[in-house]
C-alpha positions as CSV (number, residue, x, y, z in Angstrom):
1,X,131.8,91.2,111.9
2,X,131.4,89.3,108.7
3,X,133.3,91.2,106.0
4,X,133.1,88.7,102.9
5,X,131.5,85.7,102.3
6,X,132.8,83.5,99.2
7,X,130.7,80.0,98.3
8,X,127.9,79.2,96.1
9,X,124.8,81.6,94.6
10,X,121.6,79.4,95.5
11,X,119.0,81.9,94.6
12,X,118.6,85.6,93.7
13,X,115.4,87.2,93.7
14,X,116.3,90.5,94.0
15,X,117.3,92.4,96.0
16,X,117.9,89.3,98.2
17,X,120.2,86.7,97.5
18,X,121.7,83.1,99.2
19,X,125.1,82.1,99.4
20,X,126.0,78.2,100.4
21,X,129.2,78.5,102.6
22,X,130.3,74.9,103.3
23,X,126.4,73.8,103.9
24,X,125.6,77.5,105.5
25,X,122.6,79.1,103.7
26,X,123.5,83.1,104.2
27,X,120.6,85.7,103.0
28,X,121.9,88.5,101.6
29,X,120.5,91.8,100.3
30,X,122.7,93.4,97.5
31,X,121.6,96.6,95.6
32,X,121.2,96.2,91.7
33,X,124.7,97.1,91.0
34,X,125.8,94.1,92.5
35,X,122.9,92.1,91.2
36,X,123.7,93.5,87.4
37,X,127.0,91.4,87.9
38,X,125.8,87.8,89.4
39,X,127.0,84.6,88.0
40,X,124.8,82.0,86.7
41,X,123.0,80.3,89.7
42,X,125.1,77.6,91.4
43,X,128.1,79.0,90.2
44,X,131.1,80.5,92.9
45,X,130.8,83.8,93.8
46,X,132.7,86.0,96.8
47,X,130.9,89.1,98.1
48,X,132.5,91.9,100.3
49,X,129.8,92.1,103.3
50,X,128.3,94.9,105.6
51,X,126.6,93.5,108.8
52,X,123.3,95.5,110.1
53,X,122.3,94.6,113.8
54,X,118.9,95.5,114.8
55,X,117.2,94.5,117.9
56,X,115.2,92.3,115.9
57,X,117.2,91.3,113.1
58,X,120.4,90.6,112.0
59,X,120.9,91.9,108.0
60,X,123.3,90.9,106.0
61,X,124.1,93.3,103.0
62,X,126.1,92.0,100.1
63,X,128.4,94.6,97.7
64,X,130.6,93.4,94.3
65,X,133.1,95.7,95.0
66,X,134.7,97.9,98.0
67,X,133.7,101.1,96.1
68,X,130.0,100.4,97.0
69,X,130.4,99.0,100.6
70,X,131.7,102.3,101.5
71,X,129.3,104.2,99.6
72,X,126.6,101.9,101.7
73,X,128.9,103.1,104.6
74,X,128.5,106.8,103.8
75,X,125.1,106.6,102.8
76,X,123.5,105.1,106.4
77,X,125.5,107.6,108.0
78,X,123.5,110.1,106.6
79,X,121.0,111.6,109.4
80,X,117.2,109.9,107.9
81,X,119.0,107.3,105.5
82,X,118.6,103.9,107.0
83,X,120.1,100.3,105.4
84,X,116.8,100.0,102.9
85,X,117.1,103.4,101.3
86,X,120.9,102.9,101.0
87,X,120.3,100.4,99.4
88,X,117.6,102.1,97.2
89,X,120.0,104.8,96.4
90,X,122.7,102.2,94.7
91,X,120.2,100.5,92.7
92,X,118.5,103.4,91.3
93,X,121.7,105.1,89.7
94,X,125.5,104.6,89.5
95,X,128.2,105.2,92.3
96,X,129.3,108.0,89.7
97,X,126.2,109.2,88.9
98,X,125.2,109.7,92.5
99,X,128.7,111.4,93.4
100,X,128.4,114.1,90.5
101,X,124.2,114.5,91.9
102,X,125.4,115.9,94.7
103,X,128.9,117.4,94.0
104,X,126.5,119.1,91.3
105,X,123.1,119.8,94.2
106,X,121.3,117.6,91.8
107,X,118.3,117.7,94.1
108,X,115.7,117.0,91.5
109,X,117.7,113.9,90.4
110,X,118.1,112.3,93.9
111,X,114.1,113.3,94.8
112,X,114.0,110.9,91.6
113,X,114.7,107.9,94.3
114,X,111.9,106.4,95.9
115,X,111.6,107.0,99.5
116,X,113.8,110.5,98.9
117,X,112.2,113.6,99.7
118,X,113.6,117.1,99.4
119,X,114.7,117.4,103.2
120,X,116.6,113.9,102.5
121,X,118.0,115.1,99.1
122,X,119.4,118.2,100.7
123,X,120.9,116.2,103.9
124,X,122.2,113.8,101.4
125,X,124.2,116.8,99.5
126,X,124.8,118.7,102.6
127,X,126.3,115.2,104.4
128,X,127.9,112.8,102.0
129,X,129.5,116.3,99.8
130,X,132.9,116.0,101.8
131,X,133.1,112.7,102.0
132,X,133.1,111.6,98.5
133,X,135.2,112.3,95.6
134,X,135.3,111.7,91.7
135,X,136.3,108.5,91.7
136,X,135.5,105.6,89.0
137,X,133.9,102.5,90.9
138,X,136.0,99.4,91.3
139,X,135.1,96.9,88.8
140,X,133.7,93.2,89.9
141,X,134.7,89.8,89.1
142,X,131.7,88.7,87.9
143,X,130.7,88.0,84.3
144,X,127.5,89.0,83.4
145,X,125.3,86.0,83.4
146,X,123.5,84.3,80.2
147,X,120.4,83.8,81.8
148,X,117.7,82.0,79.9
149,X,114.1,83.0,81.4
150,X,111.2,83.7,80.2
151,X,109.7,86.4,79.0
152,X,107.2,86.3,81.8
153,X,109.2,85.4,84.6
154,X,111.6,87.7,84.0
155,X,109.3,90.8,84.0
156,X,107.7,89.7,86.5
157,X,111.0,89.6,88.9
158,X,111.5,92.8,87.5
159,X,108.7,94.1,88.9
160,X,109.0,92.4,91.9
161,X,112.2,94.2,92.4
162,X,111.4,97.4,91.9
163,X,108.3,97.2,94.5
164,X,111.3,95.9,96.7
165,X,113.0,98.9,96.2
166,X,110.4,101.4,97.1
167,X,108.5,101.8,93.6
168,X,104.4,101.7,93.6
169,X,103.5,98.1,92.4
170,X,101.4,100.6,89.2
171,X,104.2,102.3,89.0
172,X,106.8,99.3,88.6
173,X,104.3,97.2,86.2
174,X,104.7,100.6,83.9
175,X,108.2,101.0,84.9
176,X,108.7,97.2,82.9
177,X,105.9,97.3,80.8
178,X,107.4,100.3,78.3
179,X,111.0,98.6,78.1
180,X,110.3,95.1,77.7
181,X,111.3,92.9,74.6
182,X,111.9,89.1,74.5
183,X,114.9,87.7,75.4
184,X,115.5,90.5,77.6
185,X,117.0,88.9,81.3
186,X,115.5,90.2,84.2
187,X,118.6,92.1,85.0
188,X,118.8,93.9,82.0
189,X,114.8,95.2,82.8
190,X,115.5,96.4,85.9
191,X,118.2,98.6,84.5
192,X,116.4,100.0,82.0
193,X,113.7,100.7,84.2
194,X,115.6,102.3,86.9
195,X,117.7,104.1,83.6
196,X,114.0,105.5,82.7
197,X,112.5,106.4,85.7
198,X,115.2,109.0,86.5
C-alpha cells in the first residue's frame, strides 16, 4: 500500500494531479480541499495517499491532511458511495460542513451533491452518523499558491473541474460564469462555485 508520496507537483488539472518522485510520474486524484491548498507548480509537495484497486485500474487518491483520508475512508464505505462520489462529496463542501449535514439529517444539503440522491443521502446519514464526530479538520502545509492565469484559462479549468466532479457542462459554465472576476485563480472559482451551488 502506498500511504504518502512526497516529490515534485508537475501538473494539476483538477481533480487530477502528478507528483515526480525521484523521476516517477504518479497520477493522483485529490478532491478540491486538497487542491484549494497546492503549491505553485514545480514546487515540493507530500500528500497522504489512499490506494483504489480495480480490476482494471489501479487509482491513486491524494488528501492534504489525515482528516480527509479518513473521511475518504468512511465515505466509500458507505453502501452505493464508490471512490468518484467520495471524492465529489469533499470537493463540494467542507469536512465540517458535511459532518454537521448529517449529525443535523441535512438531506436537502447533501442531495445538493452531484451524483447524490435521496436513497444515498439517507444511507450517508444513516451510515457515516456513528462514525464521525465534531471535529475541526487538520490543517495542511501548503501555502496557498499565487497563481498568475488568465482570466480565460482559469475559468475554463474551472469549468472543466466541475464537469469532473459530476456537474452538467450547462450547469458548470453558469456555475463559473455568475462568480467570475479578473484576477480571480482557478481555485478560488471553483470554490465559489461549489460555495453557490449548495
Amino acid at each position: 500500500m502506498i500511504t504518502h508520496l512526497h516529490g515534485t507537483l508537475i501538473e494539476k488539472q483538477p481533480p487530477s494531479l502528478v507528483i515526480d518522485v525521484h523521476g516517477v510520474g504518479y497520477e493522483v486524484e485529490a478532491p478540491m480541499s486538497t487542491f484549494y491548498h497546492l503549491p505553485e507548480l514545480n514546487k515540493e509537495i507530500k500528500l497522504l495517499t489512499h490506494l483504489v484497486i480495480r480490476e482494471d485500474a489501479h487509482i491513486l487518491f491524494g488528501f492534504g491532511s489525515e482528516a480527509e483520508r479518513q473521511m475518504f475512508r468512511t465515505l466509500i464505505r458507505v453502501n452505493g458511495v464508490g471512490p468518484k462520489l467520495a471524492l465529489s462529496i469533499l470537493s463540494a463542501m467542507e469536512l465540517e460542513t458535511f459532518i454537521r449535514c448529517v449529525q443535523q439529517e441535512d438531506l436537502a444539503k447533501l442531495i445538493k451533491i452531484p451524483g447524490v440522491g435521496k436513497k444515498t443521502a439517507e444511507r450517508l446519514v444513516i451510515e457515516t452518523r456513528d462514525r464521525l464526530t465534531q471535529t475541526t479538520a487538520q490543517t495542511t502545509n501548503y501555502s496557498h499558491p499565487s497563481l498568475t492565469q488568465g482570466v480565460t484559462s482559469a475559468v475554463d479549468d474551472a469549468i472543466s473541474a466541475l464537469i469532473s466532479l459530476g456537474y452538467k457542462p450547462q450547469e458548470a459554465t453558469q456555475l463559473v460564469n455568475a462568480i467570475k472576476q479578473d484576477g480571480l485563480t482557478s481555485e478560488v472559482l471553483i470554490r465559489r462555485a461549489l460555495q453557490k451551488a449548495l
